[in-house]
N, C-alpha and C positions, 0 to 999 in steps of 0.2 A: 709256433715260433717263440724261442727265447728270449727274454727282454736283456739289456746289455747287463743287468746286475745280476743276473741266472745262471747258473754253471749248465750250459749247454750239452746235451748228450750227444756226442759223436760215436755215429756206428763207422766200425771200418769194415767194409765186405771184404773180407778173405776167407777163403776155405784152405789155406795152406800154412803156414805156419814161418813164414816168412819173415826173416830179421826187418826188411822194409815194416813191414805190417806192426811187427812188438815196438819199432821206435814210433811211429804213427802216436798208437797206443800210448806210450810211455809221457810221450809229449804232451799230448791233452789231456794226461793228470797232473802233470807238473806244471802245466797252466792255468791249473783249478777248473779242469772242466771235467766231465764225466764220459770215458771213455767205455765206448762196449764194442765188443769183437764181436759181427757178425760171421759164425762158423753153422758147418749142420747140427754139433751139438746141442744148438742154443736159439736154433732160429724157426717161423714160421710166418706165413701171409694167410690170414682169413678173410672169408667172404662173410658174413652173415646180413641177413636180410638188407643185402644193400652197402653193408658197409664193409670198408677193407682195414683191417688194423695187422698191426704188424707187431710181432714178439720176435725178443725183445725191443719195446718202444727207443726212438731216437729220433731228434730231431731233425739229423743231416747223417746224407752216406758217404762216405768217401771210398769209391772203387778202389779197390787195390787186385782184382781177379789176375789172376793170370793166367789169361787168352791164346797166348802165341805160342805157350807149348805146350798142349792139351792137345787130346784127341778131337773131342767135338767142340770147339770153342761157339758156336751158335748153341749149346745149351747155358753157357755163364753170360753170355750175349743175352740170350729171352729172362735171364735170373737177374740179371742188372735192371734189365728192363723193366721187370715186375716192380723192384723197389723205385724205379724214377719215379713210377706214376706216382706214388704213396708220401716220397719224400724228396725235401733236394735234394742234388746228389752231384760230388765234385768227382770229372773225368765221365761221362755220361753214356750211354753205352754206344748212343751212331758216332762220337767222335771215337771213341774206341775201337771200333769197329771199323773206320778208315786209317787209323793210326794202326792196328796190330796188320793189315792188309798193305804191305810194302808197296805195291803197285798202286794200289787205290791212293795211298798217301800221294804220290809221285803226280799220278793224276792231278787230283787233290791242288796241289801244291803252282802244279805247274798254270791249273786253267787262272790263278791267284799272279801270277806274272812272279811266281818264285821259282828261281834257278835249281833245277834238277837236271841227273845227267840223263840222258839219252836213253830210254827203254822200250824194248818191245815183246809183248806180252801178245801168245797166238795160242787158241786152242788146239788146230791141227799143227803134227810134225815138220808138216811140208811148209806152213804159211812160216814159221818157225823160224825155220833151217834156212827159206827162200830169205831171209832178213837176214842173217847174221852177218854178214859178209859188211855191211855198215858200218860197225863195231871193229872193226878194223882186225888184227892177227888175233890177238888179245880181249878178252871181254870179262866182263861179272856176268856170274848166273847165278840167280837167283828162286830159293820160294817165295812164293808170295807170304806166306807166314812162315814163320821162323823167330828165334830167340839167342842171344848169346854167342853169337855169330855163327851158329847152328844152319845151315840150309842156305851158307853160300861159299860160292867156289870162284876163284881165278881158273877160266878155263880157254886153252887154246881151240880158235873158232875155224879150224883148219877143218874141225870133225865138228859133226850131225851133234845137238842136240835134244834132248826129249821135254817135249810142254808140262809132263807130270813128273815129279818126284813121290814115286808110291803114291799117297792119294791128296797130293798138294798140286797148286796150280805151281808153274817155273816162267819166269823168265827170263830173258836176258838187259844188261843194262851196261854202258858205257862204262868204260875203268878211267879214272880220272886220278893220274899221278903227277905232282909235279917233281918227284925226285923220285927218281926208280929205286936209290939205294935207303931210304927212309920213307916209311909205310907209315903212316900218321893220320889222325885227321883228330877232330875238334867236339868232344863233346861240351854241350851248353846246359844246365838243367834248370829250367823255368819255373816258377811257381807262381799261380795270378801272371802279374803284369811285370814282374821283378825275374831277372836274375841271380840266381843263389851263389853259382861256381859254375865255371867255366877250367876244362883242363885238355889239353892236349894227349893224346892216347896213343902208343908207339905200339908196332908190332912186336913180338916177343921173335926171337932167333927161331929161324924155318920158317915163318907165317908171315901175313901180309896184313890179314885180320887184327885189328887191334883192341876186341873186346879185352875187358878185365878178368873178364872169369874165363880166358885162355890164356892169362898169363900177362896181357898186353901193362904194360908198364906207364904211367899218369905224370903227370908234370902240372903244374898250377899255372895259369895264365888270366886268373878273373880278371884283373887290376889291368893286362894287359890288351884284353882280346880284343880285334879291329872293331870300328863302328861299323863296316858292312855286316861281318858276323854277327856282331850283339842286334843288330836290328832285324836282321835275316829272321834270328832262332826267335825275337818274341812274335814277329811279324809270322811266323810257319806255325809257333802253336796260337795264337789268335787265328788263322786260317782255319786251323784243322779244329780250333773250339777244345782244347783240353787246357784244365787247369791247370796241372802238373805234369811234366814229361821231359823226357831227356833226347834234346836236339842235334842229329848227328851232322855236322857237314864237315865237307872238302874243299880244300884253298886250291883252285887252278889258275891257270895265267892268267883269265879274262874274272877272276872275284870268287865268290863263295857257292858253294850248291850244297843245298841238302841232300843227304845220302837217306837216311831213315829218322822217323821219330818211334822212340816207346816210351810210353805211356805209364810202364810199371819198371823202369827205368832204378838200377838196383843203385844203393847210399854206399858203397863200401868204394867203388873208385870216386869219386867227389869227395868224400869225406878222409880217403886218405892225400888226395891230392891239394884240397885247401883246407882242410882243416874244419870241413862246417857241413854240418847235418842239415839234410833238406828236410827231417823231418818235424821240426817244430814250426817251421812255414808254410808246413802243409795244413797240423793241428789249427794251426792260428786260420787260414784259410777258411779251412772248416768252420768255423765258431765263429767268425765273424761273416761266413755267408748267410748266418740265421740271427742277424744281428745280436748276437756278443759279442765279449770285448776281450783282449789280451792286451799286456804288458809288455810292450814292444820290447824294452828292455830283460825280461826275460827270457823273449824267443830267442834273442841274439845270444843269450848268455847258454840258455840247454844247446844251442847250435852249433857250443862247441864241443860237444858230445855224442858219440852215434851211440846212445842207451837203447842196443836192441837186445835187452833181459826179458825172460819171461814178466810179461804184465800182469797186475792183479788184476787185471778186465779177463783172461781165459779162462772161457766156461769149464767146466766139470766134466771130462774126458765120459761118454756113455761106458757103464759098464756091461761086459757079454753078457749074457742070458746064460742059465747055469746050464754049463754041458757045451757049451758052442767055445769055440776057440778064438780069442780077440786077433785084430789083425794089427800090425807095424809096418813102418817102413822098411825100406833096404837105407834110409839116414831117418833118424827117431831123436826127437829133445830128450833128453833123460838125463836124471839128477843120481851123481855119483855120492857115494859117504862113507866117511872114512873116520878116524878116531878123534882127526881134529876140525872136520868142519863138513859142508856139501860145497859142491858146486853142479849147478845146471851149465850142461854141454852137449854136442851132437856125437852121438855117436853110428856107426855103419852096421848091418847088420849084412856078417859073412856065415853062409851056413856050411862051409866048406870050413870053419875053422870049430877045431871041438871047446875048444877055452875061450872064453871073454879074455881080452888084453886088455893092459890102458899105461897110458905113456907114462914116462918117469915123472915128470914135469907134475902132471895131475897128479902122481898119488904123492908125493909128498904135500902137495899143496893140500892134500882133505888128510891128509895122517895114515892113507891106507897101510896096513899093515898089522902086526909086526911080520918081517918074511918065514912062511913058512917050511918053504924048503926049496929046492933047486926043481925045475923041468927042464927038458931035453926038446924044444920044438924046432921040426922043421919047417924049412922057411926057403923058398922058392926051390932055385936048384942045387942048393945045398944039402947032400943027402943026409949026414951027420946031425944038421940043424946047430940050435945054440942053444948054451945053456941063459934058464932066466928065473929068476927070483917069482916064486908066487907069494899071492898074500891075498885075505881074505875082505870081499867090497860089495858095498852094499848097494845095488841098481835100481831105480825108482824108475817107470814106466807106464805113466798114466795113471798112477797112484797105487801100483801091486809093487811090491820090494821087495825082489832078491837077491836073496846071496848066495854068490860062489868064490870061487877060488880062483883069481885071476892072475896071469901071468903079468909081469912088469916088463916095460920095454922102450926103448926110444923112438918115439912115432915122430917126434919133430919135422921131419922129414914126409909125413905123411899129412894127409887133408884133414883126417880125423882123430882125436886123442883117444878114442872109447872104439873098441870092435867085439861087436857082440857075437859070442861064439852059440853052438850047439846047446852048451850049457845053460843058457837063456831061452834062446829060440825055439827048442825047445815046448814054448808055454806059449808061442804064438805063429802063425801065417804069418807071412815076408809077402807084402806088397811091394815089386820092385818098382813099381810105376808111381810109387809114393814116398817125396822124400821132404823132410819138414826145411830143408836150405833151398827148395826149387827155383827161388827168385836167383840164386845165386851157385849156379851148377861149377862144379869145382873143373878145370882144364884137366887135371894130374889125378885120377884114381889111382889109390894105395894098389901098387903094383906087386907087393913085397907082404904074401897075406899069410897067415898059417896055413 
């Protein structure tokens, strides 16, 4: 352990590449402490004769995995676990493991004398279906894991439901609206014992759902949020034992109820709704759970900033073996350069398109250019296509850089500035199952592709 005058090393366990994860990072070196990105690049746990040591060394973990939309998430479950024993570790992995298990929370939550709605969760069809009818015409169904409002439905309980979705547990839970025509409810985001932002979450036009990353629309209400609520959300994550998480509830006639907590709970709505990054109160968290110290006055002050840039804590991308083909994502970080500058961005990788694009906005912003001549690309059901300026730009990806000749285009309107065409991909395997924004899954795929 750290003495308060030590620049503390915080590991942050992600294996994903996550804007949460970079501002983490970014935070606990601008608080003079020593940030390191636990990834598989860079990581291992030994045994020898007794002893357990851990590389890269650190004094405190801060979880950040992201459990609830994985395949196996009982293997980042037993990976978390390995690091508890060895270090402290904020967000620990059985709170986490009640917390990404929607039902378990609700359980959880409810034997705690905290208001949840109504749920029942049955392994056979029949014990199921024989319930629903409680739940009145209208019900939530529910996975038990799920993310992003990923794996739930408003569904009418007139008709049979099934206990499994593919290989998830389901089940069903009460719908708690107080206004039919405004779909809302209250995110809270905790850290320790404190409050960071507090914002009201609106459904987006067609949906009910009001995640952010499908569009759902934020409102700032810290300053104003009830004291049922505020006591509720620190009283649920002190229940469930996580340090940091984002508390979801619902205002009904008779007070508040929690709807869901997570744990890995994404900075981009809080930070656009009040204006304050939870991640330098997390850093600080850290560092002073291994008795260090921070400058109160400057968490407050990086907090009004979400700096999720590439940190100088990311290890050294492994390079392929000669002869073996490296793999990417279907969305990859990758550093554009052009005559008058870089910049690091995400870009998507379509193998359906034979030319890399990149939006107007980016290439003047790096100098790409000068244009070299006009192309003729089609573009959805426009048989003709448009015409578009190319111009010659230089793509950085895990530190191999090439260049081709890329069309210019207006993406504004799309998720992504950068689309990696043929002419790239080319030089690598497309993992679609690997994308470096996963914390933060985009609603709107670029529908409008070469």
């Amino acid at each position: 352990m750290e003495s308060s005058n030590d620049a503390v090393r915080v590991g942050v366990l992600s294996l994903h590449n996550s804007k949460e994860t970079k501002a983490i990072l970014n935070a606990v070196e601008d608080l003079g402490h020593e940030p390191v990105w636990l990834r598989r690049e860079n990581t291992a746990v030994s045994i020898r004769d007794g002893e357990v040591s851990l590389e890269p060394d650190v004094d405190v973990v801060a979880n950040r995995l992201l459990l609830s939309n994985t395949e196996e998430p009982a293997e980042g479950l037993g990976l978390a676990a390995t690091f508890e024993r060895i270090r402290p570790m904020l967000n620990r992995p059985g709170a986490t493991l009640t917390a990404i298990h929607k039902f378990a929370t609700a359980a959880t939550l409810a034997d705690w004398n905290v208001r949840v709605p109504d749920a029942l969760l049955a392994l056979s069809n029949d014990r199921l279906n024989r319930g629903r009818e409680r739940f009145g015409d209208v019900g939530v169904y529910k996975t038990a894991i799920g993310t992003h409002g990923g794996g739930t439905w408003k569904v009418d309980l007139s008709d049979p439901v099934n206990p499994r979705v593919g290989n998830r547990q389901a089940f069903l839970q009460e719908l708690i609206e107080r206004d039919e025509t405004q779909h809302r409810d209250l995110r809270v985001y905790v850290v320790g014992d404190r409050i960071i932002g507090a914002m009201h979450r609106y459904a987006p036009e067609g949906d009910w759902r009001t995640n952010v990353a499908l569009g759902g629309a934020v409102e700032d209400v810290t300053d104003e949020i009830p004291d049922e609520a505020r006591e509720t959300a620190l009283y649920a994550a002190d229940v469930i034992d996580l340090d940091y998480v984002g508390v979801d509830l619902v205002e009904a006639n008779d007070g508040w109820y929690v709807l869901e907590m997570n744990p890995t709970a994404g900075f981009k709505g809080p930070y656009e709704a009040t204006g304050k990054s939870p991640a330098p109160y997390i850093a600080k968290l850290a560092v002073e759970h291994v008795g260090g110290s921070v400058d109160d006055d400057r968490v407050r002050e990086l907090s009004g900033t979400l700096d999720d840039s590439t940190p100088s804590s990311m290890p050294r991308e492994e390079r392929p073996a000669p002869g073996e083909t490296p793999t990417i994502g279907y969305i990859e970080d990758v550093v554009v350069s052009g005559t008058s500058g870089s910049q690091s961005t995400l870009a998507k990788s379509d193998t359906g398109a034979t030319r890399t694009s990149i939006d107007t906005s980016l290439a003047a912003a790096i100098g790409a250019g000068p244009i070299k001549s006009l192309t003729r690309v089609r573009s959805g059901s426009q048989k003709s296509g448009k015409a578009r300026p190319v111009v010659d730009l230089v793509v950085g990806i895990g530190g191999t850089q090439h260049t081709v000749t890329a069309s210019v285009e207006d993406r504004s309107h799309m998720n992504y500035p950068l689309l990696l065409g043929r002419d790239i991909l080319k030089h690598y395997q497309v993992d679609v199952r690997r994308r470096s924004d996963s914390d933060q899954p985009q609603p709107n795929e670029d529908v409008l592709e070469e």
